[in-house]
mmJSON file of the N, C-alpha and C atoms, coordinates in Angstrom:
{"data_MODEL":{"atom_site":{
"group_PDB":["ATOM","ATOM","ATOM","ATOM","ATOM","ATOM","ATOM","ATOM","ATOM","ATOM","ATOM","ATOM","ATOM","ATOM","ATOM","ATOM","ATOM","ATOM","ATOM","ATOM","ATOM","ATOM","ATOM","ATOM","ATOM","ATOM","ATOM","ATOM","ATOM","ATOM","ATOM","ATOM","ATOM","ATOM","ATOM","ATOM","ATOM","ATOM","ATOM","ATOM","ATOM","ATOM","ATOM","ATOM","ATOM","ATOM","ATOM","ATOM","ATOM","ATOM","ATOM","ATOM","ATOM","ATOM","ATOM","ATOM","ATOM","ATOM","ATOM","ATOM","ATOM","ATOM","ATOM","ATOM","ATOM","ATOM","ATOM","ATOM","ATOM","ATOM","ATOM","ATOM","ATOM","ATOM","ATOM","ATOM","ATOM","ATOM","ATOM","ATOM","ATOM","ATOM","ATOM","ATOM","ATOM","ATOM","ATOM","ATOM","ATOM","ATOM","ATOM","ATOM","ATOM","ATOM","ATOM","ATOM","ATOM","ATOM","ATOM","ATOM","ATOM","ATOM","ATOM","ATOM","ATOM","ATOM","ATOM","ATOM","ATOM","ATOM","ATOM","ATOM","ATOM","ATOM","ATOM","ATOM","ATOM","ATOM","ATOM","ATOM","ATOM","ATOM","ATOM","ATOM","ATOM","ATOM","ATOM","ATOM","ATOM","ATOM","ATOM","ATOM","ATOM","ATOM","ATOM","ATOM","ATOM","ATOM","ATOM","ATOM","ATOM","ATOM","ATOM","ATOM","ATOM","ATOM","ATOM","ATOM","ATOM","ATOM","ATOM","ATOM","ATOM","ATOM","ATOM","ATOM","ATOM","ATOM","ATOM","ATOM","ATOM","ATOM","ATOM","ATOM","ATOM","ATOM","ATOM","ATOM","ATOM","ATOM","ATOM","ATOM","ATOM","ATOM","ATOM","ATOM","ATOM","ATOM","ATOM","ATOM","ATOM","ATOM","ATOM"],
"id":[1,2,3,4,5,6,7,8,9,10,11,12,13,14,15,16,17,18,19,20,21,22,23,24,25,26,27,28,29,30,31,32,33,34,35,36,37,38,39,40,41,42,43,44,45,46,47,48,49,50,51,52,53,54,55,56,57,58,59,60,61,62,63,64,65,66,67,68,69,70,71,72,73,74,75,76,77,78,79,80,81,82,83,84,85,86,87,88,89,90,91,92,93,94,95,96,97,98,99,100,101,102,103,104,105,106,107,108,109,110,111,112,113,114,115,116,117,118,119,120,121,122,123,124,125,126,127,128,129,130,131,132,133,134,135,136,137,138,139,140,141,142,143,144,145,146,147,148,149,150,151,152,153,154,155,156,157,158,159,160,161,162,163,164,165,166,167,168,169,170,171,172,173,174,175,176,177,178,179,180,181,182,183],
"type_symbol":["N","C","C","N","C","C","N","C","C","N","C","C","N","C","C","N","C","C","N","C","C","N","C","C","N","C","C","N","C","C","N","C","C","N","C","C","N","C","C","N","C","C","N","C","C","N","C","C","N","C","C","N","C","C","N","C","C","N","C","C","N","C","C","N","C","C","N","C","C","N","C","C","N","C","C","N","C","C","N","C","C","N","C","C","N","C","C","N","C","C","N","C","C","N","C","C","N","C","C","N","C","C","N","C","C","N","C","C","N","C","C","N","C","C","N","C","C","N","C","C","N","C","C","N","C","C","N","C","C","N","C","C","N","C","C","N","C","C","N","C","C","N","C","C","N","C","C","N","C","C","N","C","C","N","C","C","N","C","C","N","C","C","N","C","C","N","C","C","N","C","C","N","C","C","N","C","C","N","C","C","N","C","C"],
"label_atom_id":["N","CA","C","N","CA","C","N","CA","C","N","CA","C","N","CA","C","N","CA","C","N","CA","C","N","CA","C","N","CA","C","N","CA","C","N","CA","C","N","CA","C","N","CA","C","N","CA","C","N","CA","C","N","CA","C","N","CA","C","N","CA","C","N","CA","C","N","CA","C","N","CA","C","N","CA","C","N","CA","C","N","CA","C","N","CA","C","N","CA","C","N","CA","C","N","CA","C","N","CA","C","N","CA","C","N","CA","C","N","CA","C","N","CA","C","N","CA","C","N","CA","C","N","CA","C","N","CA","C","N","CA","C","N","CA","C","N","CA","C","N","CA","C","N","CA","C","N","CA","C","N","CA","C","N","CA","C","N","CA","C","N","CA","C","N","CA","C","N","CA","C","N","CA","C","N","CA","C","N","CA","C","N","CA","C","N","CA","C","N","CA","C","N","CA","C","N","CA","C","N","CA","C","N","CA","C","N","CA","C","N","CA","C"],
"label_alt_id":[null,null,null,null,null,null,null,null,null,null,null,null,null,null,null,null,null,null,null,null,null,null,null,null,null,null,null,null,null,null,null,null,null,null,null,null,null,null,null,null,null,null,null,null,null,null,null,null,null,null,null,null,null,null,null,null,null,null,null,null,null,null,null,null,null,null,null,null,null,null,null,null,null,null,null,null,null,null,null,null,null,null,null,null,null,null,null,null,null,null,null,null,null,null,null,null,null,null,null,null,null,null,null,null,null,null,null,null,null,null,null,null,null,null,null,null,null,null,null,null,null,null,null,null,null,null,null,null,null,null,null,null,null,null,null,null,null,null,null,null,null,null,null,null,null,null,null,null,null,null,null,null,null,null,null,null,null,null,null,null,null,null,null,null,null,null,null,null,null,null,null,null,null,null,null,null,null,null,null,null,null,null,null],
"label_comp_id":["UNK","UNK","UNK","UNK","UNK","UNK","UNK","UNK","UNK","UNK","UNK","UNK","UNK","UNK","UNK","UNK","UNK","UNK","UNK","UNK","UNK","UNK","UNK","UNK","UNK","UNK","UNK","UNK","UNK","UNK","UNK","UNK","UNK","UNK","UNK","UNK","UNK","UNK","UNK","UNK","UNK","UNK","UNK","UNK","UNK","UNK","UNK","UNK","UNK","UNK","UNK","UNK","UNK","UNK","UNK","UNK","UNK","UNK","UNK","UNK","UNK","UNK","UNK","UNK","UNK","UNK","UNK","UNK","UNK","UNK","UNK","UNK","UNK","UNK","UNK","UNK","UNK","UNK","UNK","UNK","UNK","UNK","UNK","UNK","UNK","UNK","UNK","UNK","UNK","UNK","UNK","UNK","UNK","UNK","UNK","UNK","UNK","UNK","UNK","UNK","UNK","UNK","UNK","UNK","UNK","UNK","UNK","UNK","UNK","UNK","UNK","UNK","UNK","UNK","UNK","UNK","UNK","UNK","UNK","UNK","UNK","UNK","UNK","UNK","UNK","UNK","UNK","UNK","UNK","UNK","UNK","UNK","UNK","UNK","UNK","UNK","UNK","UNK","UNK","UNK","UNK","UNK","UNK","UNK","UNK","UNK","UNK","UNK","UNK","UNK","UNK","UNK","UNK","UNK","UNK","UNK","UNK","UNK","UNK","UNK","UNK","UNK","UNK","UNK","UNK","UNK","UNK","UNK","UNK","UNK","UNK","UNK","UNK","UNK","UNK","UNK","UNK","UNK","UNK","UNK","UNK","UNK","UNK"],
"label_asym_id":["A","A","A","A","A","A","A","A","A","A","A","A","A","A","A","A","A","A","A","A","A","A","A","A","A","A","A","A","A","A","A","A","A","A","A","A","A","A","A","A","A","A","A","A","A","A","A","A","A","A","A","A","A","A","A","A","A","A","A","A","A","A","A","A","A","A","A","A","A","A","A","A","A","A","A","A","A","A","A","A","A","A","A","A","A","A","A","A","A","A","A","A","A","A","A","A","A","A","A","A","A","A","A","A","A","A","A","A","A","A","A","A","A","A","A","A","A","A","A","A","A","A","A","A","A","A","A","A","A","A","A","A","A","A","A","A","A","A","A","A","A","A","A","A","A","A","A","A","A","A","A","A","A","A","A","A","A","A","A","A","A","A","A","A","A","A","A","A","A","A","A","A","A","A","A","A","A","A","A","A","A","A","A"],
"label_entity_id":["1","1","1","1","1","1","1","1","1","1","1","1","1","1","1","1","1","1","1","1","1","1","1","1","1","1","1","1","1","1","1","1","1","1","1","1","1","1","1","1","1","1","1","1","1","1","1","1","1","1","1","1","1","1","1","1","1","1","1","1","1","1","1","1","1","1","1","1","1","1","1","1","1","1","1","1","1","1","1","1","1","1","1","1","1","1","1","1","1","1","1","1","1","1","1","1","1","1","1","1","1","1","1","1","1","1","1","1","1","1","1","1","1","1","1","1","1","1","1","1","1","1","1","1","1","1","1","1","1","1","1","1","1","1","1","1","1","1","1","1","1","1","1","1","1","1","1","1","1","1","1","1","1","1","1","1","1","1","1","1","1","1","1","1","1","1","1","1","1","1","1","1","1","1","1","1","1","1","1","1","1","1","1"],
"label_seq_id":[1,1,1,2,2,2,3,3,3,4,4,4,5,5,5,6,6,6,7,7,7,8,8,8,9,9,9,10,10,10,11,11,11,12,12,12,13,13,13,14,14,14,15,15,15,16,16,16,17,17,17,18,18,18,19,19,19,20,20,20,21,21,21,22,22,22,23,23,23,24,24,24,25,25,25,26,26,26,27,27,27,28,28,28,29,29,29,30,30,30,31,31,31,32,32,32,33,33,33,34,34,34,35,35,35,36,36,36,37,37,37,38,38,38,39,39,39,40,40,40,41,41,41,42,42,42,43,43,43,44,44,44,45,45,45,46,46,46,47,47,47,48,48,48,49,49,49,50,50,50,51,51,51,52,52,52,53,53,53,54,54,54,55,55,55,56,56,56,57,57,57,58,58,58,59,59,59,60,60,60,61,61,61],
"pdbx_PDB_ins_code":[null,null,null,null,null,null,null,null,null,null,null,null,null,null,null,null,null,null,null,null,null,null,null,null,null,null,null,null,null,null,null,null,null,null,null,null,null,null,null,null,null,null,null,null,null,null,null,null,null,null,null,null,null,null,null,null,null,null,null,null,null,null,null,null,null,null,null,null,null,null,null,null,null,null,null,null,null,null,null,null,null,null,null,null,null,null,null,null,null,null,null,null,null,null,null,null,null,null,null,null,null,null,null,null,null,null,null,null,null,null,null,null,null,null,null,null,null,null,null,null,null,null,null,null,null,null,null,null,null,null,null,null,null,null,null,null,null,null,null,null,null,null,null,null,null,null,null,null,null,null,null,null,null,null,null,null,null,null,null,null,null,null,null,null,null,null,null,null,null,null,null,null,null,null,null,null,null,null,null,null,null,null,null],
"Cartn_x":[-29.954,-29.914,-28.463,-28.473,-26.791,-26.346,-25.651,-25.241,-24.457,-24.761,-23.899,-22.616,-21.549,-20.537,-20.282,-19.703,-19.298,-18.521,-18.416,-17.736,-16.302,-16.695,-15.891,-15.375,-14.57,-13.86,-13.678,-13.813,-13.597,-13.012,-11.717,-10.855,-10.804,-10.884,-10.627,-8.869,-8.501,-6.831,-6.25,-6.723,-6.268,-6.05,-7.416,-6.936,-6.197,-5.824,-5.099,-4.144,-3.305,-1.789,-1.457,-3.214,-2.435,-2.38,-2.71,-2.917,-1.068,-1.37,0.438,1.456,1.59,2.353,2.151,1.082,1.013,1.898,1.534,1.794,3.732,4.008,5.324,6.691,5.748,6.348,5.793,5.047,5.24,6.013,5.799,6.647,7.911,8.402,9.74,10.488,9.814,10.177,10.913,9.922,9.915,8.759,8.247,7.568,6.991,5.845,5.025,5.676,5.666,6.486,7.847,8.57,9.812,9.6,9.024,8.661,8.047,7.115,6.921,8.169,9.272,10.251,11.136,11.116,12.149,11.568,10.232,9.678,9.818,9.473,9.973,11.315,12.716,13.582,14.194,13.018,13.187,14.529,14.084,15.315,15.073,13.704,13.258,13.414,13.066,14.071,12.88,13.721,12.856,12.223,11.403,10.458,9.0,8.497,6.667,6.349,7.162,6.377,6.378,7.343,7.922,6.591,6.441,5.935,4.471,3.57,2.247,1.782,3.048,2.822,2.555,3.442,3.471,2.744,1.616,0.49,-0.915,-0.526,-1.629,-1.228,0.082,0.02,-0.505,-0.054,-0.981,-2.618,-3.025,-4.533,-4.859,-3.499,-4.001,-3.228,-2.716,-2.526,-4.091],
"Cartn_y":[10.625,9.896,9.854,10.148,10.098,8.832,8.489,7.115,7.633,6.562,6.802,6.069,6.724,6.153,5.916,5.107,4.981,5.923,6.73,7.918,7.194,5.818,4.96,3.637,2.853,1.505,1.298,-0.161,-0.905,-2.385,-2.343,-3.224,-4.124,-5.671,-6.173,-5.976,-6.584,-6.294,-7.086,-8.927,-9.138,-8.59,-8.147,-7.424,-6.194,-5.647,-4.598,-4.702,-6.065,-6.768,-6.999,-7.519,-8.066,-6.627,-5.739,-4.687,-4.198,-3.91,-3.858,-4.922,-5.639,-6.577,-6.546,-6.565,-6.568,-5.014,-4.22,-2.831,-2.849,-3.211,-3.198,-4.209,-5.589,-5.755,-5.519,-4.773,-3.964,-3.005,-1.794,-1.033,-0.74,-1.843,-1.618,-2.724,-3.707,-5.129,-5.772,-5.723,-6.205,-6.483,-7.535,-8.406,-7.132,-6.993,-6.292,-6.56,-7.884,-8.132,-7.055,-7.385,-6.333,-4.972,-4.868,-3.168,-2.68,-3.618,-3.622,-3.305,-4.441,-4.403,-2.97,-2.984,-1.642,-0.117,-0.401,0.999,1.772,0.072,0.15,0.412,0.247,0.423,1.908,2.864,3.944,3.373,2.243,1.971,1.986,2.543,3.038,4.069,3.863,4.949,6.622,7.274,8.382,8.438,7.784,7.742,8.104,8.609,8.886,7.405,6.236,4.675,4.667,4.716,4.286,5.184,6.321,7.297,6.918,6.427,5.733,5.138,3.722,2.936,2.545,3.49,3.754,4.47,5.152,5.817,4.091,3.626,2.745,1.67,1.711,1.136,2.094,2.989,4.513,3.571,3.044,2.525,1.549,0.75,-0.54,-0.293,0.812,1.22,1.682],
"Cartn_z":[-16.162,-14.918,-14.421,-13.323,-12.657,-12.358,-12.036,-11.639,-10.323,-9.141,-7.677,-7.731,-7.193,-7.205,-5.762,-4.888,-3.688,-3.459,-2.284,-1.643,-1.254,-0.444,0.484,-0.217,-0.209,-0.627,0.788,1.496,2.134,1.977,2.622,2.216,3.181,3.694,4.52,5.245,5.936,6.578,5.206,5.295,3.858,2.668,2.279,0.88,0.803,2.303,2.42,1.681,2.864,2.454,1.319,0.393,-0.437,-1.481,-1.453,-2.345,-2.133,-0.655,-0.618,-1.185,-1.48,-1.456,-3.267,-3.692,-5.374,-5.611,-4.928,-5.373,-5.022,-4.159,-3.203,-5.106,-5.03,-6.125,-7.618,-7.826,-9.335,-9.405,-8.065,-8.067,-7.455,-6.753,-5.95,-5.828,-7.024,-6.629,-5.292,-4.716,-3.265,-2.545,-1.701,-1.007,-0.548,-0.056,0.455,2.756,2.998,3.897,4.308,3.045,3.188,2.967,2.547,2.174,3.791,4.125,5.412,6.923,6.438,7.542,7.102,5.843,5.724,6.013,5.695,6.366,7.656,8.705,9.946,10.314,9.69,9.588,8.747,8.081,7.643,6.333,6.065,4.858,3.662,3.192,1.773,1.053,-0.282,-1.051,-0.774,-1.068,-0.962,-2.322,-2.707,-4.114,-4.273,-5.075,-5.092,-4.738,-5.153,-5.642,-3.955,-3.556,-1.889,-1.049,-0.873,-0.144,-0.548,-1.752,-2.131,-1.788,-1.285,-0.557,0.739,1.424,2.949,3.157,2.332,2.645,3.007,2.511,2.453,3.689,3.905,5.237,6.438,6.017,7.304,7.833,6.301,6.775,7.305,7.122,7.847,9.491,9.982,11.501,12.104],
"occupancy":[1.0,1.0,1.0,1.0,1.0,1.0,1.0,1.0,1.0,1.0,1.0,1.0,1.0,1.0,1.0,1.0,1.0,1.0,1.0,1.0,1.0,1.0,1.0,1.0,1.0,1.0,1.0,1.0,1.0,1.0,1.0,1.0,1.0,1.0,1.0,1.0,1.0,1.0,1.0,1.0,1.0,1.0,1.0,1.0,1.0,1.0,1.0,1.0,1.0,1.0,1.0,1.0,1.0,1.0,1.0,1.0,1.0,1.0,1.0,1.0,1.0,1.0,1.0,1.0,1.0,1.0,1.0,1.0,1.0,1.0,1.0,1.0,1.0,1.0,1.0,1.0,1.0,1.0,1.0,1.0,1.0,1.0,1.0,1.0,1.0,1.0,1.0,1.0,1.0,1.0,1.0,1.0,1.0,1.0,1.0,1.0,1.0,1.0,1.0,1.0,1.0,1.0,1.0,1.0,1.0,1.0,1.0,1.0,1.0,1.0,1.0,1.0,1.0,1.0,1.0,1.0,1.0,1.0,1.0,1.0,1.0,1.0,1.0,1.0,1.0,1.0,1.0,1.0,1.0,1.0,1.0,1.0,1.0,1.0,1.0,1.0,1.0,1.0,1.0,1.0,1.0,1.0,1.0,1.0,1.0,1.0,1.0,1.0,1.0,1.0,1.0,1.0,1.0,1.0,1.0,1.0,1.0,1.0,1.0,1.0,1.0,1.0,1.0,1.0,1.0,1.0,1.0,1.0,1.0,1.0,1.0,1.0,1.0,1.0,1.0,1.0,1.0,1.0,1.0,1.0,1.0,1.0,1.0],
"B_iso_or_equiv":[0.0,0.0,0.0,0.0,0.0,0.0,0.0,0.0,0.0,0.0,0.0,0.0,0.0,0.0,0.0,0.0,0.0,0.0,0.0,0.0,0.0,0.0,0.0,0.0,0.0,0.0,0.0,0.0,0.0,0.0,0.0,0.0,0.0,0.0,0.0,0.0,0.0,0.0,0.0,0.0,0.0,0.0,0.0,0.0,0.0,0.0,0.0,0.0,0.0,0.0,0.0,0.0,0.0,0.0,0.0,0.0,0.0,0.0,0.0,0.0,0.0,0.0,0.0,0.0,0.0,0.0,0.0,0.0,0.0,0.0,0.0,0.0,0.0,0.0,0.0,0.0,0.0,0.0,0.0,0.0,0.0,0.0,0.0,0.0,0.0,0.0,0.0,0.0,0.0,0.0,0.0,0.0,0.0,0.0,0.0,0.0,0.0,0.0,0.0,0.0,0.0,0.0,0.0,0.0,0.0,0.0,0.0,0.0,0.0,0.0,0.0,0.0,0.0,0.0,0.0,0.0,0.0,0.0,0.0,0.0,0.0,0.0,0.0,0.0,0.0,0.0,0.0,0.0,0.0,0.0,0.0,0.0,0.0,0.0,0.0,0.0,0.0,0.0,0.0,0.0,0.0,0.0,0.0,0.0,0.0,0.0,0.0,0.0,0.0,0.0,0.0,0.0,0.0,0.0,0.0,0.0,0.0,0.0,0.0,0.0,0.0,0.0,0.0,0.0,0.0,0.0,0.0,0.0,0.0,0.0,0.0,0.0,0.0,0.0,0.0,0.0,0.0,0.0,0.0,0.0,0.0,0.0,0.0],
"pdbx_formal_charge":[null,null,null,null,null,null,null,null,null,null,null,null,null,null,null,null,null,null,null,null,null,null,null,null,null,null,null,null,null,null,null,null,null,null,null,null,null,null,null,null,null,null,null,null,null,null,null,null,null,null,null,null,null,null,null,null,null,null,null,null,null,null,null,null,null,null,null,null,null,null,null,null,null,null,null,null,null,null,null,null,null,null,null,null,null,null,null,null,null,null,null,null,null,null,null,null,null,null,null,null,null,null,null,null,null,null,null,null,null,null,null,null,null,null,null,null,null,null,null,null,null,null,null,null,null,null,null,null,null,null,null,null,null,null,null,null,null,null,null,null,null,null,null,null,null,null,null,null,null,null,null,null,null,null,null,null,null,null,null,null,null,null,null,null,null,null,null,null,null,null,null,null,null,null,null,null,null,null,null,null,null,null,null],
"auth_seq_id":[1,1,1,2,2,2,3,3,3,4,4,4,5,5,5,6,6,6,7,7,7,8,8,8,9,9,9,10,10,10,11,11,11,12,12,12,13,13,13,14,14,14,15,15,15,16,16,16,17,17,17,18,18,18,19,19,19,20,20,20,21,21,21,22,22,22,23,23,23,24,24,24,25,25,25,26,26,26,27,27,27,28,28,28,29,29,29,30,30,30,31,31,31,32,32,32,33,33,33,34,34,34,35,35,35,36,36,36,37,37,37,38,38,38,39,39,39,40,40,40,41,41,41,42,42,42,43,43,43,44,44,44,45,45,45,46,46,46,47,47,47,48,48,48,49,49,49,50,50,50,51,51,51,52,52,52,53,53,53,54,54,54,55,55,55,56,56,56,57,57,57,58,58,58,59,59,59,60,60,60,61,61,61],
"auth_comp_id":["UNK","UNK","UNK","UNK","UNK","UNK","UNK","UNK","UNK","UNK","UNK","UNK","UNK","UNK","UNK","UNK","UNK","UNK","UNK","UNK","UNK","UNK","UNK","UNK","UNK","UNK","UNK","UNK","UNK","UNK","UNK","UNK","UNK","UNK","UNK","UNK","UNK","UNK","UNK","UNK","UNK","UNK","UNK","UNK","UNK","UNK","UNK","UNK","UNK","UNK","UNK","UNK","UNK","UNK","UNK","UNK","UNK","UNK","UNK","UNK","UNK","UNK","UNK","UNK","UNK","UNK","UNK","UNK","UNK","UNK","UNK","UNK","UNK","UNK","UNK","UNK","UNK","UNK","UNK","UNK","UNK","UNK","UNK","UNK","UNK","UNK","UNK","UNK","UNK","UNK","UNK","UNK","UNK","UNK","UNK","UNK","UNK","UNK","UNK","UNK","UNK","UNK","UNK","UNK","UNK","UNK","UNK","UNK","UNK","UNK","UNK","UNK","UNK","UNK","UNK","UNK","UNK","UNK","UNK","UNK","UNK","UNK","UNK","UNK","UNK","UNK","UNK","UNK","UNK","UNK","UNK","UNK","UNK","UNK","UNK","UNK","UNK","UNK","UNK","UNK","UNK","UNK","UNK","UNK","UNK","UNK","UNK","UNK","UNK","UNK","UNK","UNK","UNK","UNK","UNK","UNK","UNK","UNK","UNK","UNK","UNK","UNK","UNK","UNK","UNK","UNK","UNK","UNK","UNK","UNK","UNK","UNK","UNK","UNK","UNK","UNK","UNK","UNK","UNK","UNK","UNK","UNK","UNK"],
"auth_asym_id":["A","A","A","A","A","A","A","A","A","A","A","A","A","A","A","A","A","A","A","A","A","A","A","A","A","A","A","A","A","A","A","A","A","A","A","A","A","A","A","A","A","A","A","A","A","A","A","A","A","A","A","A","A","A","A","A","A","A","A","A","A","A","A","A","A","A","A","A","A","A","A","A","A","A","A","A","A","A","A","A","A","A","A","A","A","A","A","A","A","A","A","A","A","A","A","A","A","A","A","A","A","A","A","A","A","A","A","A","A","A","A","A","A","A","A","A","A","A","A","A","A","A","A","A","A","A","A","A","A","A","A","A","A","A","A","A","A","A","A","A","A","A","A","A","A","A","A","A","A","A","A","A","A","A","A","A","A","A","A","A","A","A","A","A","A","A","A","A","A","A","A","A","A","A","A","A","A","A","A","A","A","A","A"],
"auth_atom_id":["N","CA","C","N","CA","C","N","CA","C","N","CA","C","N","CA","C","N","CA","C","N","CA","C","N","CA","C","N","CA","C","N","CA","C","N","CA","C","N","CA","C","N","CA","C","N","CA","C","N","CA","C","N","CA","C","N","CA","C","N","CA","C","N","CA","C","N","CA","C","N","CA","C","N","CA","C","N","CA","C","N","CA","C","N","CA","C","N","CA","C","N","CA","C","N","CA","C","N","CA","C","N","CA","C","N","CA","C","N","CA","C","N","CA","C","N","CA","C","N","CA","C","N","CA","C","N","CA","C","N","CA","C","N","CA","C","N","CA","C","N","CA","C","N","CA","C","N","CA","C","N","CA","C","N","CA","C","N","CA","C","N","CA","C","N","CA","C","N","CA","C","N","CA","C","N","CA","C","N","CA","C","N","CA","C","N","CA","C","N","CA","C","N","CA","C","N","CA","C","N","CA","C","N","CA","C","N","CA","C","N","CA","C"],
"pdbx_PDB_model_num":[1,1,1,1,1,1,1,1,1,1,1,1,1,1,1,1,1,1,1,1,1,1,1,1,1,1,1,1,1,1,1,1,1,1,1,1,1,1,1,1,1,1,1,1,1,1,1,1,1,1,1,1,1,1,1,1,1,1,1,1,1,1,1,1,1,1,1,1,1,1,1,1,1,1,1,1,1,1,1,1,1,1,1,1,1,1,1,1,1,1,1,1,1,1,1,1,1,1,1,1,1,1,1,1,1,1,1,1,1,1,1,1,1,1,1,1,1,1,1,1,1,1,1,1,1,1,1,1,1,1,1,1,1,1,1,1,1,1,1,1,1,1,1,1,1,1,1,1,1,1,1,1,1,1,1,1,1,1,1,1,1,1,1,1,1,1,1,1,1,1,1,1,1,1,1,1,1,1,1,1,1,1,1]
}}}
């Protein structure tokens, strides 16, 4: 018997943030907020952790 896996994850805007914001400080120790303002400001490091993250804000645009 197979088992179905969901194709799709659906995240509310909240649990977006907060996915950013957990992820922002495990991996960049920094506020999901700031990771936020510095993105906008192109003031992040050029890192896989940095570039992972700012993929997942792509989703909440």
């Amino acid at each position: 018997m197979a088992i179905e896996v969901p194709s799709r994850v659906q995240l509310s805007d909240e649990e977006l943030d907060a996915l950013i914001d957990a992820e922002a400080r495990k991996r960049l120790g920094i506020s999901g907020e700031e990771f936020k303002e510095k993105y906008a400001k192109k003031e992040l490091p050029d890192t896989p952790a940095a570039r992972e993250i700012a993929m997942l804000l792509k989703l909440a645009a």
